[in-house]
C-alpha positions as CSV (number, residue, x, y, z in Angstrom):
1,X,-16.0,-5.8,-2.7
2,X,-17.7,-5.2,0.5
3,X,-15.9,-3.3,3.5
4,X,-15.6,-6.6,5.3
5,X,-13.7,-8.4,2.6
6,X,-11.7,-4.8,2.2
7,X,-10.7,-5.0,5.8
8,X,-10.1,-8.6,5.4
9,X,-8.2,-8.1,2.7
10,X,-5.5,-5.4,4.5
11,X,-5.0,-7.4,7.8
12,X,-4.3,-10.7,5.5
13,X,-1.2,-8.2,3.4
14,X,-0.1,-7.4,6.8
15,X,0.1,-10.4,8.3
16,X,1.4,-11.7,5.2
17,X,4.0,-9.3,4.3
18,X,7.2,-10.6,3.8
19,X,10.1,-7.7,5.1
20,X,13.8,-7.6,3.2
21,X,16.5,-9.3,5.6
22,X,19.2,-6.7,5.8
23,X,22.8,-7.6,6.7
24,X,23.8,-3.8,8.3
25,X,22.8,-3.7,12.1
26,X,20.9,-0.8,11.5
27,X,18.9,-1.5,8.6
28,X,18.0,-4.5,10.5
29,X,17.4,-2.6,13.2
30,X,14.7,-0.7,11.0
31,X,13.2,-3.9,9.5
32,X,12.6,-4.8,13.5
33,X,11.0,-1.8,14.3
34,X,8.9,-1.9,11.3
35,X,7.8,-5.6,12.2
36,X,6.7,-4.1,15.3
37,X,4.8,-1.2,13.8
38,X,2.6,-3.9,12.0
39,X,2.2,-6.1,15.1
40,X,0.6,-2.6,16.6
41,X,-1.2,-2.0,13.1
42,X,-2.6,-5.8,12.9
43,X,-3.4,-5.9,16.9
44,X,-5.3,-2.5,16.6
45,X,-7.5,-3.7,13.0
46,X,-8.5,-6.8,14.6
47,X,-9.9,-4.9,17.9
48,X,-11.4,-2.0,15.3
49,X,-13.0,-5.3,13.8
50,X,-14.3,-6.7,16.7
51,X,-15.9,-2.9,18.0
52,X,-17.4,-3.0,14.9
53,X,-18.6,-6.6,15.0
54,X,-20.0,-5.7,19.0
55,X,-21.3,-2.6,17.8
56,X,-23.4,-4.1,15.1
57,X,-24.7,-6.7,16.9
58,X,-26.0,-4.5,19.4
59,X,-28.1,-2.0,16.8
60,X,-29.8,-5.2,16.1
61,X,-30.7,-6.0,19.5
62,X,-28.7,-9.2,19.4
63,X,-26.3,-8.8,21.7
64,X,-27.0,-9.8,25.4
């Protein structure tokens, strides 16, 4: 498995990942909070990707 299909792999179980619903308010105030801790997590992985993507591009003198 290559880094990309790694990476690729981690933002898809993110994305994906299915949280409990929780009756108590503050349990579901948890699951909320968590849901935002991945939106942060799968914002921030797809910017890391694209820096790489940029980044690699440019070594090879592709990018104008």
């Amino acid at each position: 498995m290559t880094d990309q299909d790694k990476l690729n792999n981690l933002y898809f179980r993110i994305k994906n990942f299915e949280f409990p619903e929780c009756e108590d308010a503050l349990y579901h105030q948890v699951i909320e909070e968590l849901k935002e801790g991945f939106k942060i997590i799968e914002n921030g992985l797809l910017v890391a990707t694209q820096n790489i993507k940029h980044a690699k591009s440019s070594d090879n003198g592709t990018n104008f």
